[in-house]
C-alpha positions as CSV (number, residue, x, y, z in Angstrom):
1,X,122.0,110.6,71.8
2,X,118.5,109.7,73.2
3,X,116.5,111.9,75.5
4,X,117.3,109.3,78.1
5,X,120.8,109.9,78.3
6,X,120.8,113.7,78.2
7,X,121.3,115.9,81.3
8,X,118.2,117.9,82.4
9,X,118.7,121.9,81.2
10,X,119.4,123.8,83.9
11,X,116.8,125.0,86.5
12,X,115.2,124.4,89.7
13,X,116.6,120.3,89.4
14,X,112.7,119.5,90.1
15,X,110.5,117.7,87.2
16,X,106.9,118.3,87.3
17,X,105.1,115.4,88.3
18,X,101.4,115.3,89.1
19,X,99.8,115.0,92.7
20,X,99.2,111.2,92.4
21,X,103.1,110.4,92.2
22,X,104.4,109.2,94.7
23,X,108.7,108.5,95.5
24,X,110.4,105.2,94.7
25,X,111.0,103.8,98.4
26,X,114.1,101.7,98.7
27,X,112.7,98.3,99.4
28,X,110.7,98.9,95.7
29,X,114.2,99.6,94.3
30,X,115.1,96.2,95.7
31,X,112.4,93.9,94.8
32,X,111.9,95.2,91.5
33,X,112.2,92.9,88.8
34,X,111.6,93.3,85.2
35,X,110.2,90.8,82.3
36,X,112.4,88.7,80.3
37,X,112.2,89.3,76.6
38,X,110.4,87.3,74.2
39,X,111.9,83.7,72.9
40,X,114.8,84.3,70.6
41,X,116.3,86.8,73.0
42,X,118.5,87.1,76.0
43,X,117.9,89.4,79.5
44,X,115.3,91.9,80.2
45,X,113.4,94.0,78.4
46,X,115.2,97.1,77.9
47,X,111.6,98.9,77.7
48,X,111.3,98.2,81.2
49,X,114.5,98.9,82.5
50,X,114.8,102.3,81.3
51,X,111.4,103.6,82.5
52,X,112.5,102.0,85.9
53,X,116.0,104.2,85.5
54,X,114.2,107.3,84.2
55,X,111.9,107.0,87.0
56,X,114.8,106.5,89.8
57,X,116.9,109.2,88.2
58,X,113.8,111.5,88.7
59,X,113.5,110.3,92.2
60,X,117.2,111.1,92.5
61,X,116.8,114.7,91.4
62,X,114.1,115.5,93.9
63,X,116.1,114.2,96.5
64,X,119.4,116.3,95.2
65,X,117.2,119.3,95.0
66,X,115.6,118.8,98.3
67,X,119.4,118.1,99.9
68,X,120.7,121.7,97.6
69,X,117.3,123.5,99.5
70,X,118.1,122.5,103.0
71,X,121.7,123.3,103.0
72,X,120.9,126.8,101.7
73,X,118.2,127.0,104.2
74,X,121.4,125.5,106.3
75,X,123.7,128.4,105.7
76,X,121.0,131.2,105.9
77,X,120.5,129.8,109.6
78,X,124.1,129.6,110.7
79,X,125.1,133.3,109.2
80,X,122.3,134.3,111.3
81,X,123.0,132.4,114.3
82,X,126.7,134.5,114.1
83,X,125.9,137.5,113.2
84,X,123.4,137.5,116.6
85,X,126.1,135.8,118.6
86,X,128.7,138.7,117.4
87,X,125.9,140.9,118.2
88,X,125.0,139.6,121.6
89,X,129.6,139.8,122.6
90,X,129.6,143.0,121.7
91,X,126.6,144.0,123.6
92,X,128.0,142.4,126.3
93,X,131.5,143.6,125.4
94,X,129.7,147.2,125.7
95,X,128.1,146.8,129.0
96,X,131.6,145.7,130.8
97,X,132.6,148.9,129.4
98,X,130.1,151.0,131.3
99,X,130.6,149.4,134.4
């Protein structure tokens, strides 16, 4: 099996890429076209075509990874939000008490 088709080990999900990288937008997706192969031959050259996959499957896995972050981020926020809210009726709970 090539490098190309293998799963990433596990980890953050995030590939290192240097500074001057920047993300596949989608309209580059779209309008990307690739060279035909040389006379003799049929299609596209597979060279191309799997540095453009390899390079939207990385894209892909920052944006999983960023998605993965924010709805962890997500759940730390909402347990908070309930625990103050339970907090904040029983306060309130105590106070109609002592009335």
């Amino acid at each position: 099996m090539s490098v190309r088709n293998q799963r990433p080990a596990g980890g953050s999900g995030a590939t290192y890429r240097s500074s001057a990288y920047t993300s596949l937008l989608p309209w580059q997706v779209r309008e990307r076209r690739f060279k035909l192969v040389g006379l003799g031959r049929r299609g596209l050259e597979p060279a191309d075509v799997y540095a453009f996959l390899d390079r939207v499957a990385g894209d892909l896995a920052g944006v999983h990874a960023a998605l993965a972050a924010s709805r962890r981020e997500t759940a730390v926020i909402k347990d908070a939000l309930r625990r103050w809210q339970s907090d904040q009726a029983r306060a309130r709970a105590d106070q109609g008490r002592e009335a």
